[in-house]
C-alpha positions in Angstrom: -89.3 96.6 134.5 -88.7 95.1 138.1 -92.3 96.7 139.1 -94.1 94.9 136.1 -92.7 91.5 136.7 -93.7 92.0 140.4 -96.7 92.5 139.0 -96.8 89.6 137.1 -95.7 87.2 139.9 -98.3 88.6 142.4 -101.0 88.3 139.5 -99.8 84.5 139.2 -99.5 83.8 142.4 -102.9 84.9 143.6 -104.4 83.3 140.2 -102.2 79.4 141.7 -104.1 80.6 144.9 -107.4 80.8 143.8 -107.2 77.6 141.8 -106.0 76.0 144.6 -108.4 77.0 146.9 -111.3 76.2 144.3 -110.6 72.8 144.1 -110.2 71.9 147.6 -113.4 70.3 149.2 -116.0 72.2 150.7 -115.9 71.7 154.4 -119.7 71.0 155.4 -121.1 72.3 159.1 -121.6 69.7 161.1 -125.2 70.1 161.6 -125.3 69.1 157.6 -125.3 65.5 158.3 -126.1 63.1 155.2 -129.8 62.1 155.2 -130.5 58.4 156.2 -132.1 56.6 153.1 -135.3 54.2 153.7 -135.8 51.8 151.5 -139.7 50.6 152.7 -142.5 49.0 151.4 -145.6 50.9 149.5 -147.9 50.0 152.3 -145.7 52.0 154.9 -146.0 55.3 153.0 -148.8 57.5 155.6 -147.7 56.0 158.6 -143.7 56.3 158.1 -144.0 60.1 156.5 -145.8 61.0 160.0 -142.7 59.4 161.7 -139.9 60.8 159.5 -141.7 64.3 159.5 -141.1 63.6 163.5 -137.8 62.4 163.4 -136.8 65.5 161.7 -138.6 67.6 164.1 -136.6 65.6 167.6 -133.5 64.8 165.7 -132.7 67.6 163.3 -132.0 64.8 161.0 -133.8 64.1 157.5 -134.5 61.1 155.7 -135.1 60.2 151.8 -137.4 57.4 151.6 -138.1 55.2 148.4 -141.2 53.1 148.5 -142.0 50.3 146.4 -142.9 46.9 146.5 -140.1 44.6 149.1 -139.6 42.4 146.0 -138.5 46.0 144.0 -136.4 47.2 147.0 -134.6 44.1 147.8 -133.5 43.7 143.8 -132.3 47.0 143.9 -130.4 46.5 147.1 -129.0 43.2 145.6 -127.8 46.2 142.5 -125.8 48.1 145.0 -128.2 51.1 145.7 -127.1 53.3 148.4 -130.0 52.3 151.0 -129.4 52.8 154.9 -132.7 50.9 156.0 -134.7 48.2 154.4 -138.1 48.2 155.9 -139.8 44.6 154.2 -143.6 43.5 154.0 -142.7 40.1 154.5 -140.5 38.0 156.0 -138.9 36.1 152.5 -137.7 38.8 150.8 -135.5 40.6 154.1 -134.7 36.5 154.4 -133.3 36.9 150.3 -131.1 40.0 151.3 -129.9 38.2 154.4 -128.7 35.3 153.0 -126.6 37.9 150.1 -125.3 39.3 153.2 -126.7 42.4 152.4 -127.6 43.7 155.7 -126.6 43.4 158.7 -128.0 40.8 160.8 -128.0 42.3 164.5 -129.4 45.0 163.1 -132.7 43.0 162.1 -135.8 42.9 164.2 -139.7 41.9 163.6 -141.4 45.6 163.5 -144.9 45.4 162.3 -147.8 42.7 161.5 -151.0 44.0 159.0 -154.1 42.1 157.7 -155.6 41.5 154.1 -158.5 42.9 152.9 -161.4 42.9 150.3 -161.8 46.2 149.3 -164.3 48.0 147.1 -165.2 51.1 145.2 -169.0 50.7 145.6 -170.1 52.4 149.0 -173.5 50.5 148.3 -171.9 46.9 147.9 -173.0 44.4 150.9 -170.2 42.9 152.8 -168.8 39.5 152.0 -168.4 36.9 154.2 -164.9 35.7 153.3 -164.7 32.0 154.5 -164.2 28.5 153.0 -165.7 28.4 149.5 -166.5 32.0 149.4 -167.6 32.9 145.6 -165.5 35.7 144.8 -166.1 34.8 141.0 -169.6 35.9 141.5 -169.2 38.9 142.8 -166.6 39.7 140.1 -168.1 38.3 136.8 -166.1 39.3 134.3 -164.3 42.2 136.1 -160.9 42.2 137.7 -159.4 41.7 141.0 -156.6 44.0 142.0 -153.9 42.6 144.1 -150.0 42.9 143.8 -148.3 40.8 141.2 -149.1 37.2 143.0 -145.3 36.2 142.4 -143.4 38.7 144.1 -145.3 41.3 145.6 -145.8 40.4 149.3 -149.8 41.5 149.5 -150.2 39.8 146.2 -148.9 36.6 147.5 -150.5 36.7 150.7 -153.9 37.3 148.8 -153.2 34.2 146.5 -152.2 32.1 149.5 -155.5 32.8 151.1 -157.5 32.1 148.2 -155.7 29.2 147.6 -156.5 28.0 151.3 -159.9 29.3 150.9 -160.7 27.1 147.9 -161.2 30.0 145.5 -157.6 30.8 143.3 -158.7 28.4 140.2 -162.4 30.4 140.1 -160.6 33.9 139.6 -157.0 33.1 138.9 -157.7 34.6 135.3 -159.3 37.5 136.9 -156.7 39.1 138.2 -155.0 42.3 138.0 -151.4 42.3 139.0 -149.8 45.6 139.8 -146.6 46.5 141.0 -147.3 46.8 144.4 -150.0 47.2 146.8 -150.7 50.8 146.5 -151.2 50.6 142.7 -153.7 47.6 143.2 -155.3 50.1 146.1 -155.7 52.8 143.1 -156.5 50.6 140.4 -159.9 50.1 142.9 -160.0 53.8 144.1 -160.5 54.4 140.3 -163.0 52.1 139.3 -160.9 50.5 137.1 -161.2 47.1 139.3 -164.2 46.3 141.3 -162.7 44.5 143.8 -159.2 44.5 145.1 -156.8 42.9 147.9 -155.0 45.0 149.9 -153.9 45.5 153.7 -156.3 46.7 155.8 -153.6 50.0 156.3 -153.8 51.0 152.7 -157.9 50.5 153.0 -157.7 53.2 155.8 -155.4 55.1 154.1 -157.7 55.7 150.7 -161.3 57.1 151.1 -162.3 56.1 147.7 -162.4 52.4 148.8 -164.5 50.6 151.7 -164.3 47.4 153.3 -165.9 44.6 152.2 -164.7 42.1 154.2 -161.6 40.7 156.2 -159.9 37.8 155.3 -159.2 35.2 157.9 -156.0 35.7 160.0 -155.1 31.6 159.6 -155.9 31.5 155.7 -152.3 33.0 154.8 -148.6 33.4 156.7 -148.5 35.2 159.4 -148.0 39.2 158.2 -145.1 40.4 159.3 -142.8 43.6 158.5 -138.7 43.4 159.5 -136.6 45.8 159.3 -133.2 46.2 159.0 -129.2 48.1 158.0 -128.3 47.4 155.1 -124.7 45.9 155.1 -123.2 48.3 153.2 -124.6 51.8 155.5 -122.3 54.2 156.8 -124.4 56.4 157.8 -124.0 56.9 161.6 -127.4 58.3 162.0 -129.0 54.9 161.0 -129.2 53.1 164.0 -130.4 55.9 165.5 -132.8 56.0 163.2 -134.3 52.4 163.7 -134.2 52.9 167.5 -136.9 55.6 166.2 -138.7 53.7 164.3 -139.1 51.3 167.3 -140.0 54.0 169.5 -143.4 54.1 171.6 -144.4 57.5 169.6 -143.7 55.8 166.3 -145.6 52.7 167.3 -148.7 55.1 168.1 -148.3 56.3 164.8 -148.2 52.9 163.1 -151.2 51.9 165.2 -153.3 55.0 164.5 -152.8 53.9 160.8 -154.0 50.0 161.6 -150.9 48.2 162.2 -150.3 46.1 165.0 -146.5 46.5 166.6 -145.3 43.4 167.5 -142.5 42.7 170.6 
């Protein structure tokens, strides 16, 4: 009788034990750091996959990276997603996280600067001179004119801008094709779905199935300019390091070899 109920209490005991030991947290290695999370605009995608792909290689550190249009990303920071880095096509919308105190501000430097484009599926279309008065309508009849949603999508409201200053919006404002962000616009021309589109001259190097048609004066539209920033709410102890990356001299090749211009 005394053997069986030893019995038993081992039995229980190593059953509490086990239990015990199950729910206790997994202890993770060290070298299993939690990835940094990028939160960057569409146009960024070729040129910061080379630089994360490197970043892993140097660092030993990985990243997740969500691209989507700056007006997209900054909403969703604004939601409380768990970004690290906000990477923005334009200046207003890091401004809009900025004044929600969503990042932080020491952390925020001018990165990158880009130009706007005319692009075109048609390898046989003649370039257009795009200056004052330009007619865009002609070229487009009845067709559309890809660009990012003009409201909210940085490229979209740069192209606007310039066609505003260029004298040219009212012809083609009914025209156009809004898309989500810059990269969709990109396919939507890629595809022959739109004959014309505007883009950055990045995403035109970045897709073969478009050409250049012509360049859009630098002093038609604000300056382009990518920030970049932590978030406010990153804990991630890898982020900064991160950023210095991103700032680098082998990431700026990288940015440059895909069109960008890095500015000081």
């Amino acid at each position: 009788m005394r053997a069986e109920r030893r019995t038993l209490l081992k039995t229980f005991g190593a059953t509490i034990a086990a239990l015990w030991v199950g729910a206790m947290p997994l202890v993770q290695p060290a070298a299993a750091a939690e990835k940094v999370t990028v939160f960057a605009a569409a146009s960024l995608k070729n040129a910061l996959d080379a630089i994360n792909a490197d970043w892993q290689k140097e660092a030993g550190k990985e990243t997740t990276v969500s691209y989507a249009a700056s007006s997209a990303l900054a909403k969703q920071i604004e939601s409380g997603a768990p970004a690290d880095v906000f990477i923005s096509a334009d200046l207003a919308w890091m401004d809009y996280v900025a004044e929600k105190k969503l990042i932080k501000d020491d952390t925020r430097s001018n990165l990158l600067g880009n130009r706007i484009v005319l692009v075109t599926s048609s390898q046989d279309a003649a370039p257009v001179d795009i200056k004052q008065g330009f007619d865009l309508k002609g070229l487009l009849g009845d067709e559309k004119l890809a660009m990012g949603a003009v409201d909210s999508v940085p490229a979209g409201k740069y192209g606007k801008a310039a066609l505003e200053k260029l004298g040219v919006w009212s012809s083609v404002e009914k025209n156009v094709a809004g898309a989500e962000n810059v990269r969709a616009a990109l396919l939507l021309v890629s595809k022959g779905e739109a004959p014309y589109g505007i883009v950055y001259q990045t995403d035109a190097a970045a897709d073969k199935g478009v050409k250049v048609a012509g360049t859009f004066p630098e002093d038609s539209h604000p300056p382009i300019v990518y920030p970049i920033a932590i978030t406010a709410d990153s804990k991630n102890p890898d982020a900064a390091a991160y950023v210095d990356f991103v700032k680098s001299p082998k990431a700026a090749a990288l940015f440059e070899a895909q069109g960008f211009t890095i500015l000081k």
